[in-house]
GUTORFI-75943 format. One record per residue: x, y, z of N, C-alpha, C, O in turn; residue in one letter; residue number from 1. Coordinates in Angstrom, 1 decimal. Layout:
<sites>
(site (X; Y; Z); (X; Y; Z); (X; Y; Z); (X; Y; Z); "A"; NUM)
...
</sites>
This chain:
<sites>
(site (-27.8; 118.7; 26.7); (-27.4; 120.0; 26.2); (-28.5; 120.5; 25.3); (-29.0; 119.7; 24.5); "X"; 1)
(site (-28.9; 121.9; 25.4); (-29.4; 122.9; 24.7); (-29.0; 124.0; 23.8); (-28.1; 124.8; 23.8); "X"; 2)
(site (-30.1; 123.9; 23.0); (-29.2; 125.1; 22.2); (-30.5; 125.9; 22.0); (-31.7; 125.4; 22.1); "X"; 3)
(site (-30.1; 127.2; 21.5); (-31.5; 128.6; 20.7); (-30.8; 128.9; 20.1); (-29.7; 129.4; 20.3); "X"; 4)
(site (-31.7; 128.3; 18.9); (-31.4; 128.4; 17.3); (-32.6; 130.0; 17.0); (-33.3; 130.3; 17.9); "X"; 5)
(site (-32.4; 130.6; 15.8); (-33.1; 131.4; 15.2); (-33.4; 131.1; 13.9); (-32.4; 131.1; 13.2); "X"; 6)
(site (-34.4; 130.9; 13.4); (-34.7; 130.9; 12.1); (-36.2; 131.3; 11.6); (-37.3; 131.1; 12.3); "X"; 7)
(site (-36.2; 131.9; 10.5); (-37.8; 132.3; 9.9); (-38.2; 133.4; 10.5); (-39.4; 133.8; 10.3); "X"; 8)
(site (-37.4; 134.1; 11.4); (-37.7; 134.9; 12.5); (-38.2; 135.1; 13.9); (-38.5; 136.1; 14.6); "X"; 9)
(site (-38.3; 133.7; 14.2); (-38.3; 132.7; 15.3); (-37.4; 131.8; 16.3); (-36.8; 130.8; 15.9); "X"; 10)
(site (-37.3; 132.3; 17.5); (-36.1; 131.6; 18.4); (-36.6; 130.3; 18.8); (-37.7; 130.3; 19.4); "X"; 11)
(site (-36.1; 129.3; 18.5); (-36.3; 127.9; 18.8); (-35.5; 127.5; 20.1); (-34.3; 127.6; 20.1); "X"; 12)
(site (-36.5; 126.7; 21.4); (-35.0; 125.5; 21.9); (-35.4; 124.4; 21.1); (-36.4; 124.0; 20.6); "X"; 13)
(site (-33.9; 123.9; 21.2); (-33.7; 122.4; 20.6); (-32.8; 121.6; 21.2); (-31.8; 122.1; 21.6); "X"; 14)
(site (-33.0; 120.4; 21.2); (-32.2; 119.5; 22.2); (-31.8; 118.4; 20.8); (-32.6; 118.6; 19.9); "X"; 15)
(site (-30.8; 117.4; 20.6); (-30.7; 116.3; 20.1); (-31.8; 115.5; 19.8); (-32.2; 114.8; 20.8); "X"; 16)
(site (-32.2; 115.4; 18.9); (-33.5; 114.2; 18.7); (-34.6; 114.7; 18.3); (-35.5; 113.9; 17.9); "X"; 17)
(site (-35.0; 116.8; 18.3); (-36.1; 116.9; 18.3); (-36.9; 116.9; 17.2); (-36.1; 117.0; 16.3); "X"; 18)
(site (-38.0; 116.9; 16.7); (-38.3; 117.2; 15.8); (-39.5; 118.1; 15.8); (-40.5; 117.8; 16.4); "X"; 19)
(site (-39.2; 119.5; 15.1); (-40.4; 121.0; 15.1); (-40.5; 120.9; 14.0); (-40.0; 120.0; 13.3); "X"; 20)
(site (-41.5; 122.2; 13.6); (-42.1; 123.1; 12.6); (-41.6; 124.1; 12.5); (-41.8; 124.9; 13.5); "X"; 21)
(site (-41.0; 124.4; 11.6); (-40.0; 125.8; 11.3); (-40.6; 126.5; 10.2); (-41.2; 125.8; 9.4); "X"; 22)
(site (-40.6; 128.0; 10.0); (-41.2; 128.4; 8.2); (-40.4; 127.8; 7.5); (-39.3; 127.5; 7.7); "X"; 23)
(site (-41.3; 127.6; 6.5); (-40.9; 127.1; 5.0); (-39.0; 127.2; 4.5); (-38.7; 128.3; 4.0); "X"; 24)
(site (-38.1; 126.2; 4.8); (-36.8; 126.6; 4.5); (-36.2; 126.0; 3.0); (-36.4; 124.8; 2.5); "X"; 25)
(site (-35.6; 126.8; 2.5); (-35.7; 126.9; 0.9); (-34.4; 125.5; 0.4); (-33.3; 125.6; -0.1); "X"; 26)
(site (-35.0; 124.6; 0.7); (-33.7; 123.4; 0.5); (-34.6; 121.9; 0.1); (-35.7; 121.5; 0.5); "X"; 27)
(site (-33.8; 121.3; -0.6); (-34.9; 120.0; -0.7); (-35.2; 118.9; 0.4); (-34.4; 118.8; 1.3); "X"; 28)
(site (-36.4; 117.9; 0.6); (-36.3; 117.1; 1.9); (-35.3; 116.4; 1.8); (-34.6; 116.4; 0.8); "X"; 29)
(site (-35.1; 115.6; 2.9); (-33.8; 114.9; 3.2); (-31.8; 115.3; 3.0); (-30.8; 114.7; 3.1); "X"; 30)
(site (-32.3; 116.8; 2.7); (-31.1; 117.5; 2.6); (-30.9; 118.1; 4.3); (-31.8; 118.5; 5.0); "X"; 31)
(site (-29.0; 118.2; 4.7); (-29.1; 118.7; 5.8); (-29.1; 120.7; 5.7); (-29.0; 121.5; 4.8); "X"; 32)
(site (-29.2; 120.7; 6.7); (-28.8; 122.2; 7.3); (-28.5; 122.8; 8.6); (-29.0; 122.5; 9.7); "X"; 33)
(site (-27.4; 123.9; 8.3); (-27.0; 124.3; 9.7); (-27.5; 125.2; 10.1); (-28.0; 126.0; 9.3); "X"; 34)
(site (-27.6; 125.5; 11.5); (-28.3; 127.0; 12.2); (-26.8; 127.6; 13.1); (-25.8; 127.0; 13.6); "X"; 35)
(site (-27.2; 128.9; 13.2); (-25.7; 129.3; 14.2); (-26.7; 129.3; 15.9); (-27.8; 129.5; 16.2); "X"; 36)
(site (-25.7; 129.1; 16.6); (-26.4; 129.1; 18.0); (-26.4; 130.1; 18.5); (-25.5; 130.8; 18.3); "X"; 37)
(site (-27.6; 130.7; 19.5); (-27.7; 132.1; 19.8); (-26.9; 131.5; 21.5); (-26.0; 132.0; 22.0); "X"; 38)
(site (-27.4; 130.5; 21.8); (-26.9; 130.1; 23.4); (-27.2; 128.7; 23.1); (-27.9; 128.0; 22.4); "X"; 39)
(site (-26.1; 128.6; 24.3); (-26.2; 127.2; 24.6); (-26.1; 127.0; 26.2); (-25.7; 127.8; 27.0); "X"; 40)
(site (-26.5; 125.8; 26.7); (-27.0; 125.3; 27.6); (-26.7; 123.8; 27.9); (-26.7; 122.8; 27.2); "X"; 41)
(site (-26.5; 124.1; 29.8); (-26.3; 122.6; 29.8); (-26.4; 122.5; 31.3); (-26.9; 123.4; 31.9); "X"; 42)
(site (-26.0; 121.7; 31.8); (-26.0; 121.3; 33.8); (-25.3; 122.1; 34.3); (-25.5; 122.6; 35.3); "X"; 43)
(site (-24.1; 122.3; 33.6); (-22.8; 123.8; 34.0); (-22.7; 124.9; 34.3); (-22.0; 125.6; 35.0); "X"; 44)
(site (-24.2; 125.3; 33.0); (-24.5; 127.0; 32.8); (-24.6; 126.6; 31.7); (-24.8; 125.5; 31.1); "X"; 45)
(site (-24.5; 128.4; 31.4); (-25.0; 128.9; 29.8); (-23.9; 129.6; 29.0); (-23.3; 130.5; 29.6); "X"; 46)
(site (-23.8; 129.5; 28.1); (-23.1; 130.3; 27.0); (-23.7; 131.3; 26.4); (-24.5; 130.7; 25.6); "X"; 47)
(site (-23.8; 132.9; 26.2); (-24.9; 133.8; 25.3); (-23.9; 133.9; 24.3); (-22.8; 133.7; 24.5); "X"; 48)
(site (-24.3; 134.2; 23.1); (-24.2; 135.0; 22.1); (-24.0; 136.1; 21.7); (-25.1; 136.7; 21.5); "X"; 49)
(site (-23.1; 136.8; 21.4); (-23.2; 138.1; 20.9); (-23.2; 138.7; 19.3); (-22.4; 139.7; 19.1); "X"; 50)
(site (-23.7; 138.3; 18.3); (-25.2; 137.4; 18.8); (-25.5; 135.8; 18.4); (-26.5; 135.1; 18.5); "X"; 51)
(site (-23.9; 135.6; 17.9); (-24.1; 134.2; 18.1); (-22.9; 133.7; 19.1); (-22.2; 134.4; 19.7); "X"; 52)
(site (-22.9; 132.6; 19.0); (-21.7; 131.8; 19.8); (-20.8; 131.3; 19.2); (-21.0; 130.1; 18.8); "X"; 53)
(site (-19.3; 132.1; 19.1); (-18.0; 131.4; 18.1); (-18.3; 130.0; 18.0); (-18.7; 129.3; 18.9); "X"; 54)
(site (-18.3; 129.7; 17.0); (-18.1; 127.9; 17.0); (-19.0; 127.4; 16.9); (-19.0; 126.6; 16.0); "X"; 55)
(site (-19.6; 127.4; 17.5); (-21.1; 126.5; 17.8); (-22.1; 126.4; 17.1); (-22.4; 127.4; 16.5); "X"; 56)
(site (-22.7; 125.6; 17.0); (-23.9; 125.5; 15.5); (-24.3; 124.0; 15.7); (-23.6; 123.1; 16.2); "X"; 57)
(site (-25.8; 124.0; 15.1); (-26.4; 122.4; 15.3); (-27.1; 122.2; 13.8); (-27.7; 123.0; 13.1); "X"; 58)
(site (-26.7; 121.0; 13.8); (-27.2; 120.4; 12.6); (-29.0; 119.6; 12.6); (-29.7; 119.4; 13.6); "X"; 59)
(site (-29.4; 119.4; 11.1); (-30.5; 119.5; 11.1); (-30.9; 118.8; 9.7); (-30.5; 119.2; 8.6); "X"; 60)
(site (-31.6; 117.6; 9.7); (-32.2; 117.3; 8.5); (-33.5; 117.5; 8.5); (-34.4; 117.4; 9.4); "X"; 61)
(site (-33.7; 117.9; 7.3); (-35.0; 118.7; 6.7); (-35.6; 117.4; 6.1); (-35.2; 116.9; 5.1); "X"; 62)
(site (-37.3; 116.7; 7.0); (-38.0; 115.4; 6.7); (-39.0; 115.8; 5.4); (-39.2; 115.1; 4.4); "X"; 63)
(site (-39.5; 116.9; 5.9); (-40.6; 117.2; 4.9); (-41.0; 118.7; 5.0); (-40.8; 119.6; 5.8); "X"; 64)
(site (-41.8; 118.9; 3.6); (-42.2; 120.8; 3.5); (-44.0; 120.1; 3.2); (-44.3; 119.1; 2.6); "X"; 65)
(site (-44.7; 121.2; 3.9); (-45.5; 120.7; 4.0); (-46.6; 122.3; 4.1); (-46.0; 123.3; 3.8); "X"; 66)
(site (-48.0; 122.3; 4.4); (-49.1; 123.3; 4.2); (-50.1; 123.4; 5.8); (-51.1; 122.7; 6.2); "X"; 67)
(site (-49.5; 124.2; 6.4); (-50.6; 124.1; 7.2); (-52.1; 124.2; 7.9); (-52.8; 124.8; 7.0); "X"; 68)
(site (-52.9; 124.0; 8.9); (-54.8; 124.4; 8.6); (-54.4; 125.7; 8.1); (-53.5; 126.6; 8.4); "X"; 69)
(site (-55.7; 125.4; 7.1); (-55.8; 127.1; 6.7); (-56.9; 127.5; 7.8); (-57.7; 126.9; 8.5); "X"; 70)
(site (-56.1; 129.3; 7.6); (-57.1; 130.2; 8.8); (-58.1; 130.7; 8.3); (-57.7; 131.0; 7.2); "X"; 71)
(site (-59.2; 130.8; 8.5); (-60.5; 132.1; 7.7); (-60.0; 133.0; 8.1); (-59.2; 133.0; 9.1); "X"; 72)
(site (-60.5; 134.2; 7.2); (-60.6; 135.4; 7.5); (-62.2; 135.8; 6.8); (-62.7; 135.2; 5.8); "X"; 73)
(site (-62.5; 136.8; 7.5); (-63.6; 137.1; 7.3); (-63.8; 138.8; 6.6); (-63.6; 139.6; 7.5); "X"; 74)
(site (-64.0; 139.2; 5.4); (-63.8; 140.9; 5.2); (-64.9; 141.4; 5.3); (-65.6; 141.0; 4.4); "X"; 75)
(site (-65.7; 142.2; 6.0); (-67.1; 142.8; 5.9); (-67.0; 143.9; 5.8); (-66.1; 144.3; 6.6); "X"; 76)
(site (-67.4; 144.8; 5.0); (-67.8; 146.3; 4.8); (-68.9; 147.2; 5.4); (-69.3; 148.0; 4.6); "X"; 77)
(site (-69.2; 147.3; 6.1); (-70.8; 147.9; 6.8); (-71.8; 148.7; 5.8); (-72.9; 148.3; 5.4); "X"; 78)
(site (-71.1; 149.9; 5.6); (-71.7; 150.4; 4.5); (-72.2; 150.1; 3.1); (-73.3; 150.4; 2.5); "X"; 79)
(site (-71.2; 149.5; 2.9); (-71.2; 148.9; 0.6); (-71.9; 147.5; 1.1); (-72.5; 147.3; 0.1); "X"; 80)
(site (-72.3; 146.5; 1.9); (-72.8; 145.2; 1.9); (-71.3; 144.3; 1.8); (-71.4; 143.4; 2.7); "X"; 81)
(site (-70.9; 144.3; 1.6); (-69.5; 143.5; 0.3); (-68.9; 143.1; 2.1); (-68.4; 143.5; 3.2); "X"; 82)
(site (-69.3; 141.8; 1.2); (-68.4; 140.6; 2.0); (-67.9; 139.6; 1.4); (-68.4; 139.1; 0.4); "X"; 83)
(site (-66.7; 139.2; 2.0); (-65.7; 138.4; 1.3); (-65.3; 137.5; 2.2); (-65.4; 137.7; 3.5); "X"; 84)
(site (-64.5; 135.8; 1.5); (-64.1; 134.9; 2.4); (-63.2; 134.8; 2.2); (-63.3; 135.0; 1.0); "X"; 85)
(site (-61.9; 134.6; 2.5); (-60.2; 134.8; 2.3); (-59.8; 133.3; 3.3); (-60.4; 132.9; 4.3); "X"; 86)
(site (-59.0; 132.9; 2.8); (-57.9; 132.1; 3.7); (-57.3; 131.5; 3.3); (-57.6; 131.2; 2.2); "X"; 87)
(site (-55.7; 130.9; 4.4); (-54.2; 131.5; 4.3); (-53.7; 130.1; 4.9); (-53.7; 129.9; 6.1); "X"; 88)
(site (-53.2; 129.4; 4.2); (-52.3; 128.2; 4.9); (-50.5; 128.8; 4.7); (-49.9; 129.2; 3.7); "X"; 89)
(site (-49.9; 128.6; 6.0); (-48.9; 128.6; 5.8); (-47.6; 127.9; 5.4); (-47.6; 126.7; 5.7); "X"; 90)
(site (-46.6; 128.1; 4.8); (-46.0; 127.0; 4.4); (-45.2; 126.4; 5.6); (-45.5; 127.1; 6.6); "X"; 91)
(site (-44.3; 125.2; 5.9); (-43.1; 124.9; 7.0); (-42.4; 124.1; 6.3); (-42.6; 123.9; 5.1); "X"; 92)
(site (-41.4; 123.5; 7.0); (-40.7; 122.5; 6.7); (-40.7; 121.7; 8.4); (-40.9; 122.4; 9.4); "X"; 93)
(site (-40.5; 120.5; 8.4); (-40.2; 119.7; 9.1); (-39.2; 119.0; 9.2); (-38.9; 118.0; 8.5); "X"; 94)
(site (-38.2; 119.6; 10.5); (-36.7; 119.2; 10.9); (-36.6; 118.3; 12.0); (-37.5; 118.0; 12.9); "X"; 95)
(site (-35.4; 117.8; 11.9); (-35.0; 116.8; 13.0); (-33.6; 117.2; 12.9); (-32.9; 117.0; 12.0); "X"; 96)
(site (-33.1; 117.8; 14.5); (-32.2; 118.2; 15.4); (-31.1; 116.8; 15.3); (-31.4; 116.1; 16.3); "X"; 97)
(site (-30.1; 116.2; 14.7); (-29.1; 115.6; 14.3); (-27.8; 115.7; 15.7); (-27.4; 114.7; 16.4); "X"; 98)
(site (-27.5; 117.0; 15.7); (-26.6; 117.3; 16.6); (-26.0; 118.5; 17.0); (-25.8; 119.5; 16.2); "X"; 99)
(site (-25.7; 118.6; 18.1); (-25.4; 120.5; 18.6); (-23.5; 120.5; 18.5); (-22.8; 119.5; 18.9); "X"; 100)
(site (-23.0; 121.5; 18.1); (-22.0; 121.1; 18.0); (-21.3; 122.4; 18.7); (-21.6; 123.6; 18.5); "X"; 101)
(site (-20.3; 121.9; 19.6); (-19.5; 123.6; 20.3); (-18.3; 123.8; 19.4); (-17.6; 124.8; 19.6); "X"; 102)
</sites>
C-alpha cells in the first residue's frame, strides 16, 4: 500500500518503511507526526481525495533536522563593477514512514 502525503508544499509517495527529506518540520527529533492522505493506493485501485481522504492519514517519526549543500549564487552588476557571493542551505527534517492508516 501507498499513500501521497503533502507537506512543505510538496506531494510525497510513501510506502511503510521509507525514509525522505521533507522541509524543515517544526517538532523535536524522535517526536512522531501525522500527515492527512491526499490518495491512497494499492493492488485494488486507488482512493482520491477531495482533498483529502476521510480517515486516512500515515504516521511518521521525525530522525533528524538537519542543513543541506549550500547553493552559490553569483550577483554581477555590468555597469557599477559590484560583484557579490551569496549562498543558501536549506533547512529539512528526516522522517521515517511508521504506518498508513485507512
Amino acid at each position: 500500500m501507498y499513500a501521497i502525503i503533502k507537506t512543505g508544499g510538496k506531494q510525497y509517495k510513501v510506502q511503510t518503511g521509507d525514509v525522505l527529506t521533507v522541509e524543515r518540520l517544526d517538532v523535536e527529533a524522535g517526536s512522531k507526526v501525522t500527515f492527512d492522505c491526499l490518495m491512497l493506493g494499492d493492488e485494488k485501485g486507488s482512493t482520491f481525495g477531495t482533498p483529502t481522504v476521510a480517515g486516512a492519514s500515515v504516521e511518521a517519526t521525525v530522525l533528524e533536522h538537519g542543513k543541506g549543500k549550500k547553493v552559490q549564487l553569483a550577483i554581477y552588476k555590468k555597469m557599477n563593477g559590484h560583484h557579490r557571493a551569496q549562498g543558501h542551505r536549506q533547512p529539512y527534517s528526516k522522517i521515517k514512514i511508521d504506518a498508513i492508516k485507512k
